[in-house]
LOMITOR-461735 format. One record per residue (C-alpha): residue in one letter; x, y, z. Coordinates in steps of 0.02 Angstrom, whole numbers, plus 32768, in hexadecimal, padded with zeros to 4 digits. Each point is the difference from the previous one (the first is absolute). Layout:
aXYZ...
//
This chain:
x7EF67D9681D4x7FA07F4B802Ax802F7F5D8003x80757FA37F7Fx7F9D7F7F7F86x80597FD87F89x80A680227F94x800080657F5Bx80A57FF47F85x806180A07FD5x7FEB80437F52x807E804E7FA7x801980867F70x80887FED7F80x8046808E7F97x7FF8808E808Ax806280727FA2x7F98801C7F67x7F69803C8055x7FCE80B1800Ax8022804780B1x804680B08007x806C804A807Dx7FCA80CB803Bx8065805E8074x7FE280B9802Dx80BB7FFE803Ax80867F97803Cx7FC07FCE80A5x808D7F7E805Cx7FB27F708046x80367FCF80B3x803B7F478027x7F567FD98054x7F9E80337F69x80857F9E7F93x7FF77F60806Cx7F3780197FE6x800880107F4Bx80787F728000x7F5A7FA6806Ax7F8680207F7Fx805C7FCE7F71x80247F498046x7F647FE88035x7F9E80457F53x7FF37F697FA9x7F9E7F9E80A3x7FB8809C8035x7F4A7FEE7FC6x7FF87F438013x8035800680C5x7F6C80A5800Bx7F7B7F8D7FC5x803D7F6F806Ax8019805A80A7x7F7480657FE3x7F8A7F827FBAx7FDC80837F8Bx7FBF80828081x808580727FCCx7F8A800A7F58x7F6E804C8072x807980798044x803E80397F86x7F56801D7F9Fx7FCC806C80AEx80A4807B7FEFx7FD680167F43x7F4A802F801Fx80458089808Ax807C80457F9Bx7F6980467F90x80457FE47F68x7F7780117F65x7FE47FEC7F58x807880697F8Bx807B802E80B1x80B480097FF9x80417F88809Ax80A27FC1804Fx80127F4D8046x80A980368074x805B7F5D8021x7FA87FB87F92x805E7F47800Cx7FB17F8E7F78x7F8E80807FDAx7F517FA8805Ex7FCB80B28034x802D80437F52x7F8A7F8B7FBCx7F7180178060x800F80D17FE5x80087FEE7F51x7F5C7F9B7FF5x7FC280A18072x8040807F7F82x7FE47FA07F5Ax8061800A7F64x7FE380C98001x804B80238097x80E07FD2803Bx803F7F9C8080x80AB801B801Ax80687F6E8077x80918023804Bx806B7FA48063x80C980008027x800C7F307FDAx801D7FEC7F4Bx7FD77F308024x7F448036803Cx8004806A7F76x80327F847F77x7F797F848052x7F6780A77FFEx802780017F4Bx7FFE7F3F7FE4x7F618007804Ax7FD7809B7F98x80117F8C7F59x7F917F798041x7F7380678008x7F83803C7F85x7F99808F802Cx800F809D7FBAx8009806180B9x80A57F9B800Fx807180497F85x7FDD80A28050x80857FCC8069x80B180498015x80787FAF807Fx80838073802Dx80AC7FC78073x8005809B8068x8029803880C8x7F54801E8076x806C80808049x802080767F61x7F767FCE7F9Bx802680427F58x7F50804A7FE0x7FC680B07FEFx7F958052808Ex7F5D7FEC8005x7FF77F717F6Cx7F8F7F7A8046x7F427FE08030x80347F7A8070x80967F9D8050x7FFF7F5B8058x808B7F9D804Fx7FF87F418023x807A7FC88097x8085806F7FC5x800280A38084x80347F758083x80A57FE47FAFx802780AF7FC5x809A8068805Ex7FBB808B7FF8x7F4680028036x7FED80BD8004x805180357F77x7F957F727F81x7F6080438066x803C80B17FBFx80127FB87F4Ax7F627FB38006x7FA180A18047x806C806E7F70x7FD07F9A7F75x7F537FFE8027x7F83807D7FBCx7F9180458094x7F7A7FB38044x80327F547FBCx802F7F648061x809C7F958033x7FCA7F458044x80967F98804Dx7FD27F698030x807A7F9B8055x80177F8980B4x7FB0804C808Bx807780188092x7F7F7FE68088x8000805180A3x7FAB7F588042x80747F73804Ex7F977F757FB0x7FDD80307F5Bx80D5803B8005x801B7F4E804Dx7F9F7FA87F7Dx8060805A7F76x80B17FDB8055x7FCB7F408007x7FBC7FF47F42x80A980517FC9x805B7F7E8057x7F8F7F6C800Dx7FBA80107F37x8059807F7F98x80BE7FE38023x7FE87F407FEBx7FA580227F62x8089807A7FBAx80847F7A804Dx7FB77F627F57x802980BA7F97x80B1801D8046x7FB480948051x7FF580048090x808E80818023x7F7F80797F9Fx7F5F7FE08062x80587FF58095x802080C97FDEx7F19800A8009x80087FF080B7x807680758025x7FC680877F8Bx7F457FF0804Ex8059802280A5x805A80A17FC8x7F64803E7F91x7F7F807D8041x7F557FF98067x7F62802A7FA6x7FF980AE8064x80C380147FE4x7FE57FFE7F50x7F7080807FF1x806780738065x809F7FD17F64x7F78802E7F94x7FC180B88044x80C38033800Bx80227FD67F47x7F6880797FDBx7F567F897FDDx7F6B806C8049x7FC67F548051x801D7F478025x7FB17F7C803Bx805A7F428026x7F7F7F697FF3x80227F718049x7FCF7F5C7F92x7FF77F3B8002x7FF67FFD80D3x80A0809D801Ex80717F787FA0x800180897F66x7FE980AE7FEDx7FC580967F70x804580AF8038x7F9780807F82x803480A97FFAx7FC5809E7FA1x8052807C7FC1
//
């Protein structure tokens, strides 16, 4: 995150409803009340969501984003999975990698991100973009055979999962061997400064951003999940015990963010 310059005005998306999100379930999985009250999160914040990443950001988040895609491996005619795929950025950028022969499926538990992906979706004209399938599912029982993809990638979504292991497990299942996972998310940094300077940008820059949003409730929530997330080296070791063959976390944009990349 860097300094705030300026203010950027939400933009909404009427007529939800009619756009073409399906819902996949392996089985009836019951959500606890943590994973509800995040859902709940996400939803609210959908229709701000991308305006407040390229204002908090100043558009970094673009850069990072572009670096997990490029380590997830993905190529020309793959099958992929953007996991958590919000307002589908990371969906995007994989299908440009794959092209208009290959599938990118999104999936994500809030239908609001969802129904703003496929908003998006419509806007755009390229070919490799209607190879796009958004899909309102659960990271934790992903409703995919084994085996099925070339590549995965997650974009700040493993942070607010419940169950860590048991999406790491999904992830590793649904992958075929020797392909890659990237997750790229906060880095929760083992040094006091760099964990200092993201304490005081959450409460100094973001939360009085969210507050002109009426959201500050929500992005309050980013500090606390950073705090309860997992070290670079704790996350590798998550990694090995769901069954990838390696991993390797990467620190990026000075420890503030992170890329864990994992084979399986």
């Amino acid at each position: 995150m860097a300094a705030l310059l300026g203010i950027v005005f939400p933009v909404t998306f009427p007529g939800h409803g009619q756009l073409p999100v399906k819902t996949r379930r392996r089985s009836v999985v019951k959500s606890s009340s943590s994973s509800d009250e995040r859902q709940t999160l996400f939803n609210r914040i959908a229709p701000v969501y991308d305006n407040l990443n390229d204002l908090l950001s100043l558009g970094q988040h673009r850069i990072w984003k572009n670096m997990a895609v490029s380590w997830s491996g993905a190529r020309t005619g793959d099958k992929v999975l953007d996991l958590c795929c919000g307002s589908g950025d990371l969906a995007f950028l994989l299908s440009e990698k794959v092209g208009s022969s290959g599938k990118v499926m999104g999936l994500d538990f809030s239908s609001e991100q969802l129904a703003v992906a496929a908003s998006r979706q419509k806007l755009r004209g390229r070919s490799c973009y209607k190879c796009i399938e958004w899909i309102e599912g659960d990271a934790t029982d992903l409703p995919f055979d084994d085996c099925e993809f070339d590549a995965i990638t997650m974009g700040y979504g493993l942070r607010n999962v419940v169950d860590r292991d048991r999406a790491m497990r999904e992830m590793c299942r649904v992958l075929k061997p020797g392909s890659r996972v990237s997750i790229l998310d906060f880095n929760k940094s083992n040094q006091s400064v760099t964990a200092f300077m993201q304490d005081w940008m959450i409460d100094n820059v973001v939360v009085p951003v969210a507050t002109l949003y009426d959201l500050a409730k929500e992005y309050e929530y980013l500090k606390y999940s950073i705090n309860g997330y997992l070290t670079g080296e704790e996350l590798e070791a998550l990694a090995l015990e769901a069954g990838f063959s390696s991993a390797r976390h990467y620190e990026i944009s000075g420890g503030f963010m992170g890329d864990l990349v994992a084979v399986r």
